[in-house]
C-alpha positions in Angstrom: -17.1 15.1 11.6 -20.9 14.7 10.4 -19.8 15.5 6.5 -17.2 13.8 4.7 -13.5 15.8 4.4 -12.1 17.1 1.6 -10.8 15.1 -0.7 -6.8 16.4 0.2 -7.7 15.6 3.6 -8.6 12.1 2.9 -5.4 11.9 0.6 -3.6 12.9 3.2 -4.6 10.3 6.2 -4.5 7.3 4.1 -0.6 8.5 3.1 0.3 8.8 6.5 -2.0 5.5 7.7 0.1 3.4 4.7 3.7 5.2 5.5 3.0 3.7 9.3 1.9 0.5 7.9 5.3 0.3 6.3 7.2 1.3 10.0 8.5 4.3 8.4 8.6 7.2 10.7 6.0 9.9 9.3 7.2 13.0 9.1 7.1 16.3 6.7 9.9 15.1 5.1 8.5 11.3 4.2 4.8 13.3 3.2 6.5 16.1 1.3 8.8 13.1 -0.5 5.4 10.6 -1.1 3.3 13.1 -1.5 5.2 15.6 -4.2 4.3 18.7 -2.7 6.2 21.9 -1.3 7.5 21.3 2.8 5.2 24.6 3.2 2.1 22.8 1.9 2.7 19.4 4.1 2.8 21.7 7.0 0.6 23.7 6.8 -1.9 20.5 6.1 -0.2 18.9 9.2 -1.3 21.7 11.5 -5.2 21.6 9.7 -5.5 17.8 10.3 -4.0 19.1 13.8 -6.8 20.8 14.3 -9.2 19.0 13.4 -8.7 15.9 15.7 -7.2 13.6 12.9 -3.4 13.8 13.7 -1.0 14.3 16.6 1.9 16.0 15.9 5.0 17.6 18.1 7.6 19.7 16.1 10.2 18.0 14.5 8.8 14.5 15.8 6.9 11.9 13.7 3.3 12.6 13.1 0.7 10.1 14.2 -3.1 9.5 13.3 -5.5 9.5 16.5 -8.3 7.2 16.9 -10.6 9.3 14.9 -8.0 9.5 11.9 -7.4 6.2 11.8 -11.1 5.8 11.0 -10.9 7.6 8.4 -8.1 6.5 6.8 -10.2 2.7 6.8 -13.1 4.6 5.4 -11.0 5.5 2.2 -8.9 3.0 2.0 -12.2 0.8 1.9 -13.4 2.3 -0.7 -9.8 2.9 -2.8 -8.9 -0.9 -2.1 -12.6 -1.8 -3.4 -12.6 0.4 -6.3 -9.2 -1.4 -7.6 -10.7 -4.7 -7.3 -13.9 -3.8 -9.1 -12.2 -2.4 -11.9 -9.6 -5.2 -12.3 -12.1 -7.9 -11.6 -15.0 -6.8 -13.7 -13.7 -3.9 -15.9 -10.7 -5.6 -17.0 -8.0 -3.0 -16.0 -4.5 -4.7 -14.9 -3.1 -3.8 -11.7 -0.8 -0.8 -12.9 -4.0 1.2 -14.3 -6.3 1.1 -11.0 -4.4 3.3 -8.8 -4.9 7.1 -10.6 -8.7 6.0 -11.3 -9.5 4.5 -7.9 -7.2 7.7 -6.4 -10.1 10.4 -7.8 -13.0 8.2 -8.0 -12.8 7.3 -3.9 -13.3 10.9 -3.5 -16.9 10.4 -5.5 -18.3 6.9 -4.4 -21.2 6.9 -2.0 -20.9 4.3 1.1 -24.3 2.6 -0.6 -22.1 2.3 -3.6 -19.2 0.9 -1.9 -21.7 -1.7 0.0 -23.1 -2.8 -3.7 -19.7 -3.0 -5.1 -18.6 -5.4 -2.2 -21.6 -7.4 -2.5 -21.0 -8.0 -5.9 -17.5 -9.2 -5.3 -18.4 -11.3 -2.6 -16.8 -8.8 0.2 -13.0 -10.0 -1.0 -10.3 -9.5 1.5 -7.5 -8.1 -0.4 -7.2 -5.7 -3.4 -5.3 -6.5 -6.6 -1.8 -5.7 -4.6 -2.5 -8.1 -2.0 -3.1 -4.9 0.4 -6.0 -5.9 3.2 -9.4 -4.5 2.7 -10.8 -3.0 5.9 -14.3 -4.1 6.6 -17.5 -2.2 7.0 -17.1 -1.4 10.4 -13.5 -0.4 10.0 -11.7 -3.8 11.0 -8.7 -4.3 9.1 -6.5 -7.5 9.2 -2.7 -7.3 10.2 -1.0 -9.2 7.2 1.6 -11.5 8.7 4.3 -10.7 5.6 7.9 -9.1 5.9 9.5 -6.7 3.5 11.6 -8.3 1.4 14.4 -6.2 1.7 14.3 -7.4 5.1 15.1 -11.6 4.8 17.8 -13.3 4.4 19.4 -15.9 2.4 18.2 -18.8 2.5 14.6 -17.7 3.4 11.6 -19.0 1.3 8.1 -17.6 1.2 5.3 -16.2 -1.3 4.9 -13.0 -2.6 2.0 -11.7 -0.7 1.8 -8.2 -1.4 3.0 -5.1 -3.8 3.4 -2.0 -1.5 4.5 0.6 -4.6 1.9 1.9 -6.9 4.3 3.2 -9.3 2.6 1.9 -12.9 6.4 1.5 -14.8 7.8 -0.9 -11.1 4.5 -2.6 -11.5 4.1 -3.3 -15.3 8.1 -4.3 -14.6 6.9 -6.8 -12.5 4.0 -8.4 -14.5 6.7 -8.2 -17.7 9.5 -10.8 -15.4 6.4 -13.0 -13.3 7.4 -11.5 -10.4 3.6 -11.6 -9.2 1.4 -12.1 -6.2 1.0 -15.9 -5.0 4.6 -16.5 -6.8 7.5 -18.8 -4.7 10.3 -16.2 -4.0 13.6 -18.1 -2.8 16.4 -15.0 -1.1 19.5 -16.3 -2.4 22.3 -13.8 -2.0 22.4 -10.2 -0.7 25.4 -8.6 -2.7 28.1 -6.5 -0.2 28.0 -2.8 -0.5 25.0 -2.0 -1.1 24.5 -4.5 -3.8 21.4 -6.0 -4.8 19.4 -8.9 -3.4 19.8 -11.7 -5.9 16.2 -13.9 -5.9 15.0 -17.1 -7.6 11.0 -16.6 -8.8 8.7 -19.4 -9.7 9.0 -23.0 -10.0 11.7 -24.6 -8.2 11.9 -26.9 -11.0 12.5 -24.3 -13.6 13.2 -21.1 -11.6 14.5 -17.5 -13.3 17.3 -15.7 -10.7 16.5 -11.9 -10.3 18.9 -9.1 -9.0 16.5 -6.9 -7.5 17.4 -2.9 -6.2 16.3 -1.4 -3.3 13.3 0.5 -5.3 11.4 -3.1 -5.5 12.7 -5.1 -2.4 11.3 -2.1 -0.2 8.0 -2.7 -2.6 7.3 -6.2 -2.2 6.0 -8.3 1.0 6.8 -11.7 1.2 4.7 -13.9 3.5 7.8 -16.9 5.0 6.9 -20.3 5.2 7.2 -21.6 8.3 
């Protein structure tokens, strides 16, 4: 594709590039629940992104991006990822605010833009959420970090990165220092469904955390070996 795609289009490949990046299965059910739109919408973008070369897709099976879609899903999320940083490291916004702004502005940014805005923050390798910033020629690094939902007691490691972009989950996490760089220590994962029980912070002066499913499916921990 010689022009860039709409902006739905983009919105749409970097949704289904992060849901895989997460392992979970994409689907017109997981985009019509991330997304917030109709089933009959989702599909009938599926079949367009179909057609244009960005998706594969077989009825009632997941729904993966080709070669050419994952492109440009490193394309926006280059310029999303950078426009985050930019406005939290030189505008002052905290990490709750950037998401909505850098969500319409990506749409608007030229690629010369994007190259003076990485220049001038000395081409950083993560965003504000610890989320990897592809490179110019569409590299992107494979984080080594585990979902915390996923480790077990006794495991200790660093919070590396904040999946959600939810403003309240994120503001909630600034307001209990539960923040990226910060010693997490799994203590206890209640039966039943119960929640995961966590010390943050010094492990001279830790605070214990019971933590729902909504953040430990949020939060990436990298494990010290």
């Amino acid at each position: 594709m010689s022009e860039r795609p709409s902006p739905s289009v983009e919105d749409y490949v970097r949704t289904i590039y992060g849901l895989t990046e997460r392992g979970v299965a994409v689907t017109n059910a997981t985009l019509t629940q991330r997304l917030g739109l109709s089933p009959s919408s989702v599909s009938g973008m599926i079949n367009k992104l179909d057609q244009l070369g960005l998706v594969t897709h077989v009825r009632y099976r997941s729904v993966e991006l080709t070669p050419e879609g994952r492109g440009l899903a490193h394309s926006v999320l280059r310029r999303h990822r950078l426009i985050e940083l930019f406005l939290v490291e030189e505008l002052a916004y905290t990490w709750d605010e950037v998401h909505i702004e850098a969500d319409s502005l990506e749409h608007a940014v030229s690629d010369e833009l994007i190259a003076h805005i990485a220049a001038k923050l000395g081409h950083p390798t993560h965003d504000p959420h610890g989320d990897p910033i592809p490179a110019a020629d569409g590299s992107v690094e494979k984080p080594r970090t585990t979902l915390l939902n996923q480790l077990e007691p006794g495991t200790i490691g660093t919070i590396a990165r904040v999946w959600d972009t939810d403003p309240e989950l994120l503001r909630y996490l600034t307001d209990h220092d539960i923040t990226l760089g910060t010693r997490i220590e799994i203590v206890e994962r209640k039966p039943f469904g119960g929640p995961l029980v966590v010390r943050v912070g010094d492990p001279s002066r830790p605070t214990t955390h019971f933590l729902g499913a909504e953040i430990t499916e949020a939060l990436s921990v990298s494990v010290r070996g």
